[in-house]
C-alpha positions in Angstrom: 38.6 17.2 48.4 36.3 14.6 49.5 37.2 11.3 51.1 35.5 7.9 51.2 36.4 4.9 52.7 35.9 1.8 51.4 36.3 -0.6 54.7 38.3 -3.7 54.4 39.5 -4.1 58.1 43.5 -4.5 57.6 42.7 -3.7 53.6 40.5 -0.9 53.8 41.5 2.4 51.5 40.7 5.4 50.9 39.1 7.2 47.5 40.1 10.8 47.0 37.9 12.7 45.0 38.0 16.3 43.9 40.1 18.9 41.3 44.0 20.1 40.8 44.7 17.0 43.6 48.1 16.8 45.0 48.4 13.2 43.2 52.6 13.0 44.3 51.3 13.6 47.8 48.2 11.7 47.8 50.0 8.9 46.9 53.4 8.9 49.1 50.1 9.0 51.6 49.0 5.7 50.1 52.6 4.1 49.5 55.3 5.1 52.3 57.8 2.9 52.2 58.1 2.4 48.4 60.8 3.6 46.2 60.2 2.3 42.5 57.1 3.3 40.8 55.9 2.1 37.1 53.4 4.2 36.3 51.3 2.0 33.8 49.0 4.3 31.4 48.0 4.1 27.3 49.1 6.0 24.4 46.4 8.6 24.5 46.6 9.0 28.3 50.4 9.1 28.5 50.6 12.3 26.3 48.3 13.9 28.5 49.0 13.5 31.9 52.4 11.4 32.7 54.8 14.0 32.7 53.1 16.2 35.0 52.6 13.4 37.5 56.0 12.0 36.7 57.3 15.2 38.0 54.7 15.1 41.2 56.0 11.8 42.4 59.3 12.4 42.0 58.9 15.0 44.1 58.0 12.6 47.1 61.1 11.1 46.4 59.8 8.0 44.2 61.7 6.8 41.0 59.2 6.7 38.5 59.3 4.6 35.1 56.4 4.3 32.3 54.7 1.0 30.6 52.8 2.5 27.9 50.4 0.1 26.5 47.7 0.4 23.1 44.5 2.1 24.0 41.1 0.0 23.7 39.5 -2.6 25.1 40.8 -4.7 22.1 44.3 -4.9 23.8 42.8 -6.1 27.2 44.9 -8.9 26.1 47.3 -11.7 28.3 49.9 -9.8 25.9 48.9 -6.7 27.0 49.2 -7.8 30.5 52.1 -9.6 30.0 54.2 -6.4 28.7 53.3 -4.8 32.1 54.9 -8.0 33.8 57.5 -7.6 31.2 58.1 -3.8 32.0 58.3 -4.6 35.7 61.0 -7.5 35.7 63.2 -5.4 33.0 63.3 -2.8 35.5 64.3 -5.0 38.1 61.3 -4.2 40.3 61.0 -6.0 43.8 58.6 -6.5 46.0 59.2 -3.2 47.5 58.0 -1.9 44.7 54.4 -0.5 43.3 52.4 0.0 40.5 50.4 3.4 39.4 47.5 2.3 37.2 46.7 6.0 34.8 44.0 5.3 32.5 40.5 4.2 32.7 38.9 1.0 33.5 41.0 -1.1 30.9 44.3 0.4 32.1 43.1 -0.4 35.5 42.1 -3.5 35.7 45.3 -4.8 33.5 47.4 -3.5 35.8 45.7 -4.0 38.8 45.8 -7.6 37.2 49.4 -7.7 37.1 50.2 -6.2 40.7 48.6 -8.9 41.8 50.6 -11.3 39.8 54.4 -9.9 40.1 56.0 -11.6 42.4 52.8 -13.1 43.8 51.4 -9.2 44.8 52.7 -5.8 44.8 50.8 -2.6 46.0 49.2 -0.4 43.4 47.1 3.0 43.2 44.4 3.3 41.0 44.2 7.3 39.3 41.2 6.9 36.9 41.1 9.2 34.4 37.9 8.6 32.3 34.2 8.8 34.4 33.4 4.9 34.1 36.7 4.1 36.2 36.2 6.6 38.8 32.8 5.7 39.6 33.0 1.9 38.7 36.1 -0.2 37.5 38.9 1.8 40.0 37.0 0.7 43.1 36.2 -2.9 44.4 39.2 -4.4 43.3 38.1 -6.3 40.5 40.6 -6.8 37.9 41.0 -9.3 34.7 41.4 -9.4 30.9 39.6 -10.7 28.5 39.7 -13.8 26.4 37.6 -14.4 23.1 35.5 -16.6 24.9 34.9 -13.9 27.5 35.2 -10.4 29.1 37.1 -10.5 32.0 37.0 -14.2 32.9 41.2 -14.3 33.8 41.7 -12.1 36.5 41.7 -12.2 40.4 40.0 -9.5 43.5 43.2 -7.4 44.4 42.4 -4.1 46.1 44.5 -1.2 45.7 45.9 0.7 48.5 44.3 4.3 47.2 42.2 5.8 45.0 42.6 9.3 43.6 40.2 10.8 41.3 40.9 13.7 40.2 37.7 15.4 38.0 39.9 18.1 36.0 41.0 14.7 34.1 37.2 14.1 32.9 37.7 17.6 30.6 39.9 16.1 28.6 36.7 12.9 27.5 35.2 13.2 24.3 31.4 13.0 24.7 31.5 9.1 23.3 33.5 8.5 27.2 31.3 10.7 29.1 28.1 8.4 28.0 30.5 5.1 28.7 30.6 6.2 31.7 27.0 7.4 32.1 26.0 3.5 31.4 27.6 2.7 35.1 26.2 6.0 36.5 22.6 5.4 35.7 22.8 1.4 36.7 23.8 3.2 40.4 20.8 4.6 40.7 18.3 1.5 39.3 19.9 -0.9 41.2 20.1 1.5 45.1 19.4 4.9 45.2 15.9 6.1 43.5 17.1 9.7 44.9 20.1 9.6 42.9 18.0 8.7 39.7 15.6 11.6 39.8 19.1 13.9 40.7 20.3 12.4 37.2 17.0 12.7 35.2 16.8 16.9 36.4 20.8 17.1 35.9 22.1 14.4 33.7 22.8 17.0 30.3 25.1 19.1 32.8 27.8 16.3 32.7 28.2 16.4 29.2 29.1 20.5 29.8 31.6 19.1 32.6 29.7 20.8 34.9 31.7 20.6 38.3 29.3 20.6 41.2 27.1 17.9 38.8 30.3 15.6 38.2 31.5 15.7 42.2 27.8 14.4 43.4 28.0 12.0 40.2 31.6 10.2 41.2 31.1 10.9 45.5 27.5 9.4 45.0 28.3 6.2 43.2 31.6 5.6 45.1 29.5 6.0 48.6 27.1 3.3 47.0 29.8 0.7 45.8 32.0 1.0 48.5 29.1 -0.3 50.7 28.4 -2.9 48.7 31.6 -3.9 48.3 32.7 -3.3 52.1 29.7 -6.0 52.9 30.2 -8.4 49.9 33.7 -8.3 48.5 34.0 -11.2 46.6 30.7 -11.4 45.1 28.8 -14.1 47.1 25.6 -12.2 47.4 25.1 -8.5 47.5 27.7 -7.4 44.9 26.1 -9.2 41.8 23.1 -6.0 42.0 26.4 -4.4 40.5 26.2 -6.7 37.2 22.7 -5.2 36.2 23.1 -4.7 32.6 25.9 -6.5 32.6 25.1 -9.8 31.7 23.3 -8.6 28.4 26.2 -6.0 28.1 29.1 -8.6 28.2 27.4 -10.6 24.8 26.9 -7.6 23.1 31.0 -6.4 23.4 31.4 -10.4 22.9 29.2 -10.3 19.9 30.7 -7.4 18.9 34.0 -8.0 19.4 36.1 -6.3 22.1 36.3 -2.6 21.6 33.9 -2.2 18.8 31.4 -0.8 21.7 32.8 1.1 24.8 32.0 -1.1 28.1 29.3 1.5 29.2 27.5 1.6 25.5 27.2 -2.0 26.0 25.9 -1.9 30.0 23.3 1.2 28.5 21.6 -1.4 26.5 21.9 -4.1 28.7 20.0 -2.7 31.0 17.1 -1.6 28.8 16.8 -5.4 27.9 16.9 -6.2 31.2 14.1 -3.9 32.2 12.1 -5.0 29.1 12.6 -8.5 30.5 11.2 -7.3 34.3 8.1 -5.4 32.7 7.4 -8.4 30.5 7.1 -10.2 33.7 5.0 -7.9 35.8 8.1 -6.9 37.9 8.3 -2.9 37.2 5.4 -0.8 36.1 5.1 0.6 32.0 6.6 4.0 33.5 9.3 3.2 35.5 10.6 1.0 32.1 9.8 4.3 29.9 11.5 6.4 32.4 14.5 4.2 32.6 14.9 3.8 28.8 14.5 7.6 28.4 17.3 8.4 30.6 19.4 5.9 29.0 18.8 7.8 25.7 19.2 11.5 27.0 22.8 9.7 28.1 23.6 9.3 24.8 23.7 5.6 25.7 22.2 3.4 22.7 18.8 1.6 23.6 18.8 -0.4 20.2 19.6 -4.2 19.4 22.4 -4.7 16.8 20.2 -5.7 13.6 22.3 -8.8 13.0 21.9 -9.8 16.8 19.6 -12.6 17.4 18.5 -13.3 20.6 20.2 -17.0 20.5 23.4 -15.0 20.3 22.9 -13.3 23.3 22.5 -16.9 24.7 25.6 -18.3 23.3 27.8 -15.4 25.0 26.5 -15.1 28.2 26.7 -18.6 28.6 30.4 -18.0 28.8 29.8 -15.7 31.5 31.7 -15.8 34.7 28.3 -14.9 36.4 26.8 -18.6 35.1 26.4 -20.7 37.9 25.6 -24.9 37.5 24.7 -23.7 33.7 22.3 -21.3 34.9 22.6 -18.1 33.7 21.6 -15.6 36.7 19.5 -12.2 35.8 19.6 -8.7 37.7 16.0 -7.4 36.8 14.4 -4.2 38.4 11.8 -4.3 41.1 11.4 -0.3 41.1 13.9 2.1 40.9 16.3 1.8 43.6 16.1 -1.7 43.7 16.9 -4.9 41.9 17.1 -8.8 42.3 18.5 -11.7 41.2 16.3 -14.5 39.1 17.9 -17.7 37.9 14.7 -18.9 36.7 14.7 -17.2 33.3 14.8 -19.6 30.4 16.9 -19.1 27.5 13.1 -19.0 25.6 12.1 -16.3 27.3 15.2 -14.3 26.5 14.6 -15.3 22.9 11.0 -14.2 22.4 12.2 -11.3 24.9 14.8 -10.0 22.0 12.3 -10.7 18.8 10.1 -9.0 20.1 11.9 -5.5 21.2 13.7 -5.7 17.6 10.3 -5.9 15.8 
């Protein structure tokens, strides 16, 4: 089992990463005083994996109950999060009690959402169970919902008090959720590691053969990289937004869309081919490191094409309701080289237009 920190002074926690995990254990580690556990998962998780780790924690002495919600992105929903709240009060739960977040990034961040609301914050564990949670959305402490105006613009930074990733749950992904997850995987190594990028362009078909040794450097690699960042910039003031390359073009597109019709890391794949488009267009990155970039994103099974019915005004109508938009200025993560990025706020919605005609034609 490998262990990373992410450091937080009084909040810091750890991130457990490895196969057959002791998750009862690992957890009682992570939560000693607590008696009541609600164990919030989805209805294609929850058939899975609950019982077994219902029968874990109760072996650490911890009463467990289940808030089973709809799987999708579609039911990132204030009524989704609201049944978790509901769950919690039926049972009685008090602030001595915690919250066990199952699922991947949506389950996560819905009930990380609502630990941080019940009864103005209760502990939770996040135990990611797709490859875009474990190396993204399950560490940082980011949480929200969405709203039709916007992905994840209701939400607050609440960090959990563990992480346990446990990589025999990514054999279970169908080959759609292993590229998701390759979207977040591959923006790691744009945005800070060009080491990591050549490891994924000599190993990246392996993951989609669950290969361990490939997945453990994957998950370890991109954990080590955002708990840096997010140990230096927590809240986003500064270094953190290099995390939202491909993200601001990603959000429209799942806006466009609609929630669910694209997994997040689909979205974030083509997101950051526009975005490199848009830094080559402006002399930033060199012809090869776009090609190179937009090849990978391919052999991940990620799509690198514009929805026909897409216009580039529409991706300037959604990301204008972006919670990144700052005095009406919409600010850009391009690439400088691989293994680094920056942030531009003097991109003009023209640009962005012309940008999109022209990679559609």
């Amino acid at each position: 089992m490998e262990t990373i920190t992410v450091g937080l002074d009084t909040r810091s926690y750890p991130i457990y990463i490895g196969k057959d995990l002791n998750h009862g254990e690992l957890v009682r580690k992570a939560l000693p005083k607590v008696k009541d556990l609600m164990v919030v998962t989805n209805d294609t998780v929850c058939p899975l994996y609950f019982e077994p780790l219902k029968k874990e924690l109760e072996e650490q002495g911890f009463k467990v109950r289940e808030c089973v919600l709809k799987d999708g992105e579609c039911y990132k929903t204030v009524e989704s999060w609201w049944q978790i709240l509901t769950a919690l009060l039926e049972a009685e739960f008090g602030r001595d009690g915690a919250i066990v977040a199952l699922g991947g990034g949506v389950v996560g961040d819905m009930a990380g959402f609502a630990a941080s609301a019940y009864q103005r914050g209760i502990p939770f564990v996040q135990m990611p169970t797709t490859l875009l949670a474990m190396v993204d959305s399950s560490v940082g402490g980011k949480t929200a919902i969405n709203h039709p105006l916007g992905k994840n613009m209701i939400g607050a930074f609440y960090q959990p008090r563990a992480v346990v990733a446990d990589l025999e749950y990514l054999k279970s992904l169908p080959q759609k959720e292993v590229s998701a997850g390759l979207g977040e995987v591959v923006k790691t190594g744009i945005i800070y590691d060009k080491d990591f990028f050549e490891f994924l362009e000599g190993n990246i078909e392996k993951t989609f053969e669950h290969d361990f040794n490939t997945m453990l450097t994957i998950v370890k690699r991109c954990c080590q990289i955002k708990s840096a960042v997010v140990s230096e910039d927590e809240k986003e003031h500064g270094l953190r937004a290099i995390l939202n390359f491909g993200h601001t073009f990603g959000h429209a597109i799942e806006a466009f869309l609609g929630f669910g019709t694209w997994l997040h890391g689909e979205a974030v794949g083509l997101g950051m081919v526009i975005a490199s488009a848009l830094a080559l267009k402006r002399g930033m990155i060199t012809e090869d490191d776009d090609k190179r970039i937009k090849e990978l994103c391919n052999r991940a099974k990620l799509p690198v094409a514009i929805p026909d019915d897409m216009t580039g005004k529409d991706f300037i109508v959604h990301m204008r309701h972006d919670k990144k938009v700052r005095e009406g200025t919409i600010c850009y993560v391009l690439p400088v080289a691989l293994g680094k990025v920056n942030l531009y706020k003097d991109v003009s919605d023209d640009e962005v237009i012309a940008l999109i005609k022209a990679l559609k034609a």
